[in-house]
Backbone as a ProteinNet text record, in pm:
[ID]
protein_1_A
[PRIMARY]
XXXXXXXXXXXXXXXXXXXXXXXXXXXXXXXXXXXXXXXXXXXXXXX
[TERTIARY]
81.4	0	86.4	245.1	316.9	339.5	320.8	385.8	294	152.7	44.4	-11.5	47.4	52.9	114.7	282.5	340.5	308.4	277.3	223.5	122.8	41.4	-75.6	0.1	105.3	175.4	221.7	276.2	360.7	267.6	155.5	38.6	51.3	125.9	118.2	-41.5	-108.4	-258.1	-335.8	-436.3	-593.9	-598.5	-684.6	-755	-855.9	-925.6	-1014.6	-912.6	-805.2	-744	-701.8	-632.2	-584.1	-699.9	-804	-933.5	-988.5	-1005.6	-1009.9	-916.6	-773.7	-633.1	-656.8	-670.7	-676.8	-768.4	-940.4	-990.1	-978.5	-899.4	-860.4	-766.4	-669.8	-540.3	-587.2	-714.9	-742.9	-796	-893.6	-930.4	-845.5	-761	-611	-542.6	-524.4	-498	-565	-686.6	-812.9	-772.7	-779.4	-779.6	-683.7	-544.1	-387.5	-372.1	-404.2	-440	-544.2	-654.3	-715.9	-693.6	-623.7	-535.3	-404.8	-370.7	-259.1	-313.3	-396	-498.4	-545.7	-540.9	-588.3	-513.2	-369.9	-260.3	-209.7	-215.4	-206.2	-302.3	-357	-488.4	-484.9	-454.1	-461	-335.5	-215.9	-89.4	-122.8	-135.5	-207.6	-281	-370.7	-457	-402.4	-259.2	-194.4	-131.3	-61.3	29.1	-49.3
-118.3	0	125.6	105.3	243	244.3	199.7	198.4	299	264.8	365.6	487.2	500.1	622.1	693.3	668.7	730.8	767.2	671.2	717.2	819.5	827.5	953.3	1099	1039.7	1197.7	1265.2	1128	1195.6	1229.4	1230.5	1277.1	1140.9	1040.6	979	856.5	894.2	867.8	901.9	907.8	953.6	942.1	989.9	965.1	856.5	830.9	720.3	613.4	650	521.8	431.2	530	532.8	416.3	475.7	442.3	240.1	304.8	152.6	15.4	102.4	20	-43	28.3	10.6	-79.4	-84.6	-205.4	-318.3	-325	-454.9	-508.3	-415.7	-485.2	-517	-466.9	-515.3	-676.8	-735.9	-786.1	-928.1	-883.9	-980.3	-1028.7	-928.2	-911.7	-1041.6	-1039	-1104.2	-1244.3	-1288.9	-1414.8	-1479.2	-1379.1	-1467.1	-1468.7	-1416.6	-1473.1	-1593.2	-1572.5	-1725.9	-1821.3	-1826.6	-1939.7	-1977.3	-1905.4	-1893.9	-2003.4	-1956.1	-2028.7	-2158.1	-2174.1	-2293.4	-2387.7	-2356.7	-2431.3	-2481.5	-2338.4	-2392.4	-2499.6	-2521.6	-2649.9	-2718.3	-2715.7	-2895.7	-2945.3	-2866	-2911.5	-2963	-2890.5	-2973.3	-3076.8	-3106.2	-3247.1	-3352.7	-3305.8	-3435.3	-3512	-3425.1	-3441	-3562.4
0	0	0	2	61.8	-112.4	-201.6	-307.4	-396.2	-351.7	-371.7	-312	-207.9	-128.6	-203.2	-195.4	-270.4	-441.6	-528.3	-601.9	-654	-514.6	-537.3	-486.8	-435.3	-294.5	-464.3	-509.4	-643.8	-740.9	-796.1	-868.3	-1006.7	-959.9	-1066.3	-1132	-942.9	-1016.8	-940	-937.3	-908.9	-803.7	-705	-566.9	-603	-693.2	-706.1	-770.1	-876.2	-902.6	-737	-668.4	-529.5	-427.4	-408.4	-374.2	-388.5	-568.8	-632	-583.2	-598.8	-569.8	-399.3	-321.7	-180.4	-163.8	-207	-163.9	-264.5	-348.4	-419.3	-336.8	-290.1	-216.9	-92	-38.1	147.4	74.1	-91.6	-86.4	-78.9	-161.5	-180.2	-29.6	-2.9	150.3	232.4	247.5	309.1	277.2	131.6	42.5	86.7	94.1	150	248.2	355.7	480.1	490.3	425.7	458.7	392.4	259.8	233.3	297.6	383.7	469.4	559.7	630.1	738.5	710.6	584.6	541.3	521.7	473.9	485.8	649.2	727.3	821.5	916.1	870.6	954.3	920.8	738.5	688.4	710	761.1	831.4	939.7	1030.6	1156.1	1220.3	1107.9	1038.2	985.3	942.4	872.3	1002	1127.6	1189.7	1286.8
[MASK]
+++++++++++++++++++++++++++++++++++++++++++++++

């Protein structure tokens, strides 16, 4: 997200490109953590 901060500080895009970008990346965010989570249990299950 600092990569897009900076990108808007620098005007190289939009407050809505900015906007858009941020809840795609919380959504990504979300997904790899619970595939994270998911790896971690079916590890645990094997053991």
């Amino acid at each position: 997200m600092e990569h897009l901060t900076t990108a808007f500080d620098e005007k190289y895009i939009s407050e809505i490109t900015l906007n858009i970008l941020d809840e795609k990346f919380e959504i990504v965010i979300k997904l790899i953590n619970g595939y994270i989570n998911y790896l971690d249990k079916s590890k645990a299950t094997k053991k």
